[in-house]
C-alpha positions as CSV (number, residue, x, y, z in Angstrom):
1,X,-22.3,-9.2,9.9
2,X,-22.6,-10.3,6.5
3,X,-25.5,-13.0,5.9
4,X,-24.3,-16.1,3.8
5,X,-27.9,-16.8,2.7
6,X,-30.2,-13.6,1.6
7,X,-33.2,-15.3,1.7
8,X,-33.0,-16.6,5.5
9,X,-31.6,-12.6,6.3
10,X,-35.3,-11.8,5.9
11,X,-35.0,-8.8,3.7
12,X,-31.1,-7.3,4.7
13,X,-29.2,-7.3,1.9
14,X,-26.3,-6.6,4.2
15,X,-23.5,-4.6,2.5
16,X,-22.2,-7.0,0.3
17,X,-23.8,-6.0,-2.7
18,X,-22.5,-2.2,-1.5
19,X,-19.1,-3.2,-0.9
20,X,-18.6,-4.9,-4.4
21,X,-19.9,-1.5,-5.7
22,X,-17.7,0.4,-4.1
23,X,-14.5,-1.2,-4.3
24,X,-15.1,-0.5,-7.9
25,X,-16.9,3.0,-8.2
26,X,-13.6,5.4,-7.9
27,X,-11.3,4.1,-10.3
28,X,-9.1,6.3,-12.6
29,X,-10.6,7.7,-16.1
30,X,-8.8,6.2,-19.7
31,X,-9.7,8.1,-22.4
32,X,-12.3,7.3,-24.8
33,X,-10.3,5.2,-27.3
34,X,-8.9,1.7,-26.5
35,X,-5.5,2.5,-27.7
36,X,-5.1,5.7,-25.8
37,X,-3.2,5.4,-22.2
38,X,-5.0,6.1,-18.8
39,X,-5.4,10.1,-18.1
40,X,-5.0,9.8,-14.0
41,X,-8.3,12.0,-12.6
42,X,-10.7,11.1,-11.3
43,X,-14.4,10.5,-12.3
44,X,-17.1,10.8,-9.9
45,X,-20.3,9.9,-10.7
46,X,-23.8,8.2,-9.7
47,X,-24.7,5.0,-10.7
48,X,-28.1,3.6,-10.3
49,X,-28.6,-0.6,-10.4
50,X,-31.9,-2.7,-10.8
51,X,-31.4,-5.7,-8.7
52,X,-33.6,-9.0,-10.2
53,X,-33.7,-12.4,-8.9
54,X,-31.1,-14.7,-11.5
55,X,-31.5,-17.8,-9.6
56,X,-32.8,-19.7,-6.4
57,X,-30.1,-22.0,-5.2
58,X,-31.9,-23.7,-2.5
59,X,-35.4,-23.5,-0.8
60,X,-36.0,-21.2,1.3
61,X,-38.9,-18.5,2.7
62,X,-38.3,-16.3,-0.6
63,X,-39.7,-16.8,-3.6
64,X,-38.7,-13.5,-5.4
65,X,-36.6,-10.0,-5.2
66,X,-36.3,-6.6,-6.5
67,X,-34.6,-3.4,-5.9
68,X,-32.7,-1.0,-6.6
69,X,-28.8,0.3,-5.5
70,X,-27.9,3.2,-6.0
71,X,-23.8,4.5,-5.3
72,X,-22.3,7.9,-5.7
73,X,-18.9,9.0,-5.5
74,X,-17.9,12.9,-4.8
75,X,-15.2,14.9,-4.2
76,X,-10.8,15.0,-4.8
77,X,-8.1,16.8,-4.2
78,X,-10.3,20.2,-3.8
79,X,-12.5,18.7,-1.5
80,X,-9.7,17.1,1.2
81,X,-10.7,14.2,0.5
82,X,-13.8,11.8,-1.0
83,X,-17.5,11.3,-0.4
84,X,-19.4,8.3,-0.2
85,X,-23.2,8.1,-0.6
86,X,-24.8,4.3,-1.3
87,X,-27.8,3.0,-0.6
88,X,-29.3,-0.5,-1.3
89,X,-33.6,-1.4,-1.4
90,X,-34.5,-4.4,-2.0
91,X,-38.3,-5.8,-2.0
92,X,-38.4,-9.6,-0.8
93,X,-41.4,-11.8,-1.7
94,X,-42.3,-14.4,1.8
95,X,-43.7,-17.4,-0.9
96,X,-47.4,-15.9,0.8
97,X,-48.2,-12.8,-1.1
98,X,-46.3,-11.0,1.6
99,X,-43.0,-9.2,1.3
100,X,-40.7,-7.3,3.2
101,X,-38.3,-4.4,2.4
102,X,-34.9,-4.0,3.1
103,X,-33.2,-0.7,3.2
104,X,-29.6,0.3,4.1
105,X,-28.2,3.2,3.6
106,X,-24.0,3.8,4.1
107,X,-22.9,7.4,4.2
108,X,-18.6,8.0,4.2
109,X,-15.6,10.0,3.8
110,X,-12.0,8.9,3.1
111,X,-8.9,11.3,3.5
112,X,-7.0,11.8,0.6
113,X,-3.8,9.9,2.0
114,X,-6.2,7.3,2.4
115,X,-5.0,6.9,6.2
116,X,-8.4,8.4,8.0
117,X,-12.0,7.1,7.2
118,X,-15.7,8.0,8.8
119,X,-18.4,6.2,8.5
120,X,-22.8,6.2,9.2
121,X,-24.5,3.1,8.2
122,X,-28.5,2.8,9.0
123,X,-30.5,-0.2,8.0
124,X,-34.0,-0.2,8.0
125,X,-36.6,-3.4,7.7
126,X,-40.0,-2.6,6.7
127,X,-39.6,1.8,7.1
128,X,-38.1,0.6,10.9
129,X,-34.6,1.0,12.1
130,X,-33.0,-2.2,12.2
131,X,-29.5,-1.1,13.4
132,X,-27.6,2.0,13.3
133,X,-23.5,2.2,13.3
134,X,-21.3,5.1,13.1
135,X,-17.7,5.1,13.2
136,X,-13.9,6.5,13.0
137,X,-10.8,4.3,11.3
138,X,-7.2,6.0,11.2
139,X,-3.8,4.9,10.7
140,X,-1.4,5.9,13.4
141,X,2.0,3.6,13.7
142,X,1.7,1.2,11.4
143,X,-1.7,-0.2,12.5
144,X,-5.1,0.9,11.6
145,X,-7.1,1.7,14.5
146,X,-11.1,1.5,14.8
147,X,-13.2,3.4,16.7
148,X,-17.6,2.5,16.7
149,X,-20.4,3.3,18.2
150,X,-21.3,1.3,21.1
151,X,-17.9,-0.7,20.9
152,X,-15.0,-1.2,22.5
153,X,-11.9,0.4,20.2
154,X,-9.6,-2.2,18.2
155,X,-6.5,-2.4,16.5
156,X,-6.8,-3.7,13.1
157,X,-3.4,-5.4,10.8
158,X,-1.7,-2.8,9.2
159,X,-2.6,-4.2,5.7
160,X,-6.1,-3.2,6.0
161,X,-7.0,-0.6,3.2
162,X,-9.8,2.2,3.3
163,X,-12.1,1.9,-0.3
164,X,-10.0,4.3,-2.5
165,X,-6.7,3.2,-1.4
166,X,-8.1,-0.5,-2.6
167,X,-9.7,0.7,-5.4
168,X,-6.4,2.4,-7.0
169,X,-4.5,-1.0,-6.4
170,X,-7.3,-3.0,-7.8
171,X,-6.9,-0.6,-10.6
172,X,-3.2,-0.9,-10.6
173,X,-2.7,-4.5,-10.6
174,X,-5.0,-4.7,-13.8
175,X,-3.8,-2.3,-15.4
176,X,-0.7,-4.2,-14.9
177,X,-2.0,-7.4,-16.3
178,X,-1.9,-9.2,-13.0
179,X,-5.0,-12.0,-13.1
180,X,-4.9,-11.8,-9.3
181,X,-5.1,-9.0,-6.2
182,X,-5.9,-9.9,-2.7
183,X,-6.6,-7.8,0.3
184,X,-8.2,-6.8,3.5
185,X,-10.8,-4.1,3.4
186,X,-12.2,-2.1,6.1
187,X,-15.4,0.2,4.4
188,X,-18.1,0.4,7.3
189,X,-20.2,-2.3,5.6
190,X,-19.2,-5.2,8.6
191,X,-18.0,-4.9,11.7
192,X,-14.5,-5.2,11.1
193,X,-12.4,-5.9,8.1
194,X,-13.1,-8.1,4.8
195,X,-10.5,-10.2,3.3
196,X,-11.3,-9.9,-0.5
197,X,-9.3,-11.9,-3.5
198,X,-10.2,-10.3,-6.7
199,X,-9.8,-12.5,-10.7
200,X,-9.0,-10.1,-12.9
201,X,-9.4,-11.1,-16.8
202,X,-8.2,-10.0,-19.9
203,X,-10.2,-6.5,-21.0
204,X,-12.7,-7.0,-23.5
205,X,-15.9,-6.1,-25.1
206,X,-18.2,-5.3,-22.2
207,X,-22.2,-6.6,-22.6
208,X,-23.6,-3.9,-22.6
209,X,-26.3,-1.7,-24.6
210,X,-26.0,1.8,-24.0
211,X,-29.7,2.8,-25.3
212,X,-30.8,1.2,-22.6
213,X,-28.7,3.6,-19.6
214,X,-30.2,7.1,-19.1
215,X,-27.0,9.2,-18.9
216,X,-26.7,12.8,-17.4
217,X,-24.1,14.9,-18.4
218,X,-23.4,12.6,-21.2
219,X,-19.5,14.1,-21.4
220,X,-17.8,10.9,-20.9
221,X,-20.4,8.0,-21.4
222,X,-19.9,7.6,-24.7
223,X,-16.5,5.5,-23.5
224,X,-18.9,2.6,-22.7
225,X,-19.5,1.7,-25.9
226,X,-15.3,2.9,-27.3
227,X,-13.6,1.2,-24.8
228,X,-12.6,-2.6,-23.4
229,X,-13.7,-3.7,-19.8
230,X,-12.3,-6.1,-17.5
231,X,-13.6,-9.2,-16.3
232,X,-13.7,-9.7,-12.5
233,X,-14.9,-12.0,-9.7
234,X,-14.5,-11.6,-6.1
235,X,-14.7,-13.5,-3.3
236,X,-15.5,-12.4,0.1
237,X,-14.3,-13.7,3.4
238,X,-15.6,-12.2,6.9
239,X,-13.2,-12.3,9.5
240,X,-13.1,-15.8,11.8
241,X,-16.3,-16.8,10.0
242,X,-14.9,-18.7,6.4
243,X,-11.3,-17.6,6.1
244,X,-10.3,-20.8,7.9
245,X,-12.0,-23.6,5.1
246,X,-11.5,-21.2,2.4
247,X,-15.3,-20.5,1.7
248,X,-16.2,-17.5,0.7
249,X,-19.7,-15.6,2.7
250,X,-20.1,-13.6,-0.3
251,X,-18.9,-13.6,-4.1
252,X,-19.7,-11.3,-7.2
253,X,-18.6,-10.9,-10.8
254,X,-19.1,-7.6,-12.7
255,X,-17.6,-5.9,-15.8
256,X,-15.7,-2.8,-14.6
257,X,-14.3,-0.2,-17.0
258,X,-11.9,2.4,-17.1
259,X,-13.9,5.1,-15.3
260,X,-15.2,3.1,-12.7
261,X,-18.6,2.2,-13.9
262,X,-19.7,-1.5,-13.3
263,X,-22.4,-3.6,-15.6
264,X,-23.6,-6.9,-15.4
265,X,-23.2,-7.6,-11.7
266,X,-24.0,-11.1,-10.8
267,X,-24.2,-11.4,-6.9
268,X,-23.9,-15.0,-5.6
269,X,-25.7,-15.7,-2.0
270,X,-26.0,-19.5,-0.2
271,X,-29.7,-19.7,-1.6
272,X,-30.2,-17.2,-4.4
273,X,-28.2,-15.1,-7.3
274,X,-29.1,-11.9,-8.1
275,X,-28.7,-9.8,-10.9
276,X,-27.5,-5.9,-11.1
277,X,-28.1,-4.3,-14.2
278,X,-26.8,-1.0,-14.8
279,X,-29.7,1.6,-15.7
280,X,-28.8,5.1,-15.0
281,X,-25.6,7.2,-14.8
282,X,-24.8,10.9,-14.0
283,X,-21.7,12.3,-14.2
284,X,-20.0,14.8,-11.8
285,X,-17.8,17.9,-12.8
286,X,-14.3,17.2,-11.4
287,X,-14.0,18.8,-7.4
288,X,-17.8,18.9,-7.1
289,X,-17.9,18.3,-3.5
């Protein structure tokens, strides 16, 4: 499960910072003017993050952190369906000259229907395998059903969503000007489902200096600097752990535009906030699988 507090996690930055990534790394491509209206295809692409320490909220056995995260996106309707590769390292300082690394790694697929999902998740502490999970998630009869490694299967509510199907209707509802979308996500990152409400804000200028991102197949990039970004913050709530007092195990805010690329992540733990700044970017030809 999640940890509320990175720096007593000892070095797992446990999917959070993946799952905020990903609920926003498939989302439909606008064109490169602000006026123009949304082409629908889709843009995949790999997205690399540096991951610095913001702030320490309380005192703990850390005393500083760096990594990197790295998400990438493959696939459509040529490839039955859509690719997942992420991966999170991150480089934790014990306050003794020591420090300890933190590696997970989250390999997935999603059908195109968005009704079927597979999923490999290792984590590794210090180049040793920490855990390893594999698993199947389908929807069959209203309900979404879960299938892991090592566990008994489950029947999840049938308002649980795959990443793509949420990422569309994350899209969708700002797109439509809503300020607020909530839902349950299932994504391999936790044991079972995350209950997620997303703020969404008025688009805007996004902070961001392009100089500074080295961009592969430069194509679309440009749009970065051409076109308005939303605002958004969301809050995370792990199953029978915070839902009940309304306190959130995890929360993030991020600028997300049009083609799915996020900048300035802020990642707020119990005892620390991290930074994600966005540094490199390659772009995929549409249907590379």
């Amino acid at each position: 499960m999640r940890q509320r507090g990175l720096t007593g996690s000892r070095g797992l930055l446990v999917g959070a910072a993946v799952v905020a990534i990903a609920l926003a790394a498939m989302l439909v491509w606008a064109a490169k003017t602000r006026s123009a209206a949304p082409a629908l295809a889709m843009q995949m692409h790999r997205a690399v993050y540096d991951l610095s320490i913001d702030a320490m909220k309380s005192m703990g056995d850390t005393d500083a952190v760096s990594g990197r995260m790295v998400v990438e996106w493959r696939g459509g309707p040529r490839c039955e369906g859509y690719i997942s590769d992420q991966r999170v390292v991150t480089n934790l300082g014990d306050g003794n000259g020591g420090t300890t690394t933190s590696d997970i790694r989250l390999s997935s697929w999603e059908s195109l229907d968005g009704n079927e999902f597979r999923f490999d998740r290792t984590e590794y502490t210090d180049g040793k395998v920490t855990a390893r999970v594999s698993g199947h998630a389908f929807r069959n009869g209203g309900h979404v059903h879960l299938e892991q490694q090592g566990k008994a299967p489950e029947t999840l509510s049938k308002e649980v969503l795959f990443p793509t199907a949420f990422n569309l209707a994350l899209l969708k509802a700002a797109a439509d000007g809503k300020g607020v979308f909530a839902a349950p996500l299932f994504d391999g990152t936790q044991d079972g489902p995350t209950a997620i409400t997303a703020f969404i804000g008025t688009a805007g200028d996004a902070p961001i200096d392009a100089r500074k991102v080295r961009i592969k197949n430069r194509g679309t990039a440009d749009a970065l600097s051409s076109v308005h970004a939303w605002p958004v913050h969301m809050s995370y709530f792990d199953k029978g752990n915070d839902e009940q007092d309304g306190t959130p195990s995890f929360e993030m805010g991020f600028r997300m535009f049009p083609n799915g690329v996020m900048s300035s992540l802020v990642m707020h733990y119990d005892d620390v906030v991290l930074n994600g700044e966005l540094s490199q970017i390659e772009y995929f030809k549409p249907g590379s699988c």
